[in-house]
N, C-alpha and C positions, 0 to 999 in steps of 0.2 A: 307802825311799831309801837304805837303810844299804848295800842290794844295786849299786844304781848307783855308789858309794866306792868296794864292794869289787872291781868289775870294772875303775873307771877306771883305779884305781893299774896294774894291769897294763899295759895297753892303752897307758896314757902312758908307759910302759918299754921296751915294747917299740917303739913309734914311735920313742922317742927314739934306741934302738939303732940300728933302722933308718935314721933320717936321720943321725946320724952315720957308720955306714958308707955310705951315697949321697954325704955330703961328701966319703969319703975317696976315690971311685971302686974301691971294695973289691969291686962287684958286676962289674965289667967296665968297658970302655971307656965316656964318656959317659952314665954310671948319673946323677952331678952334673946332665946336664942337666935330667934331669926332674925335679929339684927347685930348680932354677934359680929364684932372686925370690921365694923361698917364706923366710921367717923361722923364730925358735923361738918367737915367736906365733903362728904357722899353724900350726905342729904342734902347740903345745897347745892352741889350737880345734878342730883333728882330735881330738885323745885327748879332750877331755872333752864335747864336745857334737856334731860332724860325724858320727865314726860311730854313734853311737847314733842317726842320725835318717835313717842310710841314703847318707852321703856317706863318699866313701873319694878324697880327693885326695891321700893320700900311701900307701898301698897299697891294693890293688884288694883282698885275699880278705877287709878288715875291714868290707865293703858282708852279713857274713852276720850279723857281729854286734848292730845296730839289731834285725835279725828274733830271733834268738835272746833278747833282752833283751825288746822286749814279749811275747815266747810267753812267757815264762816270767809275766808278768802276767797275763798271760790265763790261764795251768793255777794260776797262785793262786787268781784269780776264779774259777774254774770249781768248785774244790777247796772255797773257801772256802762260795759258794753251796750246794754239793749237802751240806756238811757242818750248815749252816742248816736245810737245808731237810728 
């Protein structure tokens, strides 16, 4: 679990960067809309439990991060087992 801490804190840094620049329209014209009605509770549902289960409603490349987080459970299991066995 201590691995899930150390990845949130980022993740919720960097969302947070990014929806504040989306607020400012810092990305272009109408960046704002697409976080239109969205809160700073929705963004910290994103950073702490959305993308890690494979949802990215506030950026689209954090949809790779859920997979890279259980691989990395799965080559401990694997690690762990053959060093068992």
């Amino acid at each position: 679990m201590r691995r899930y801490f150390r990845l949130m804190i980022p993740v919720l840094m960097i969302l947070s960067i990014y929806y504040t620049c989306m607020r400012f329209d810092l990305f272009g014209k109408s960046t704002y809309n697409k976080i239109k009605g969205k809160g700073f509770g929705d963004l910290l549902w994103a950073a702490m439990l959305e993308t890690w289960w494979g949802g990215w409603s506030f950026m689209a490349p954090t949809w790779t991060l859920g997979i890279e987080f259980w691989a990395t459970f799965m080559i401990y299991l694997i690690a762990l087992t053959g060093h068992n066995y």
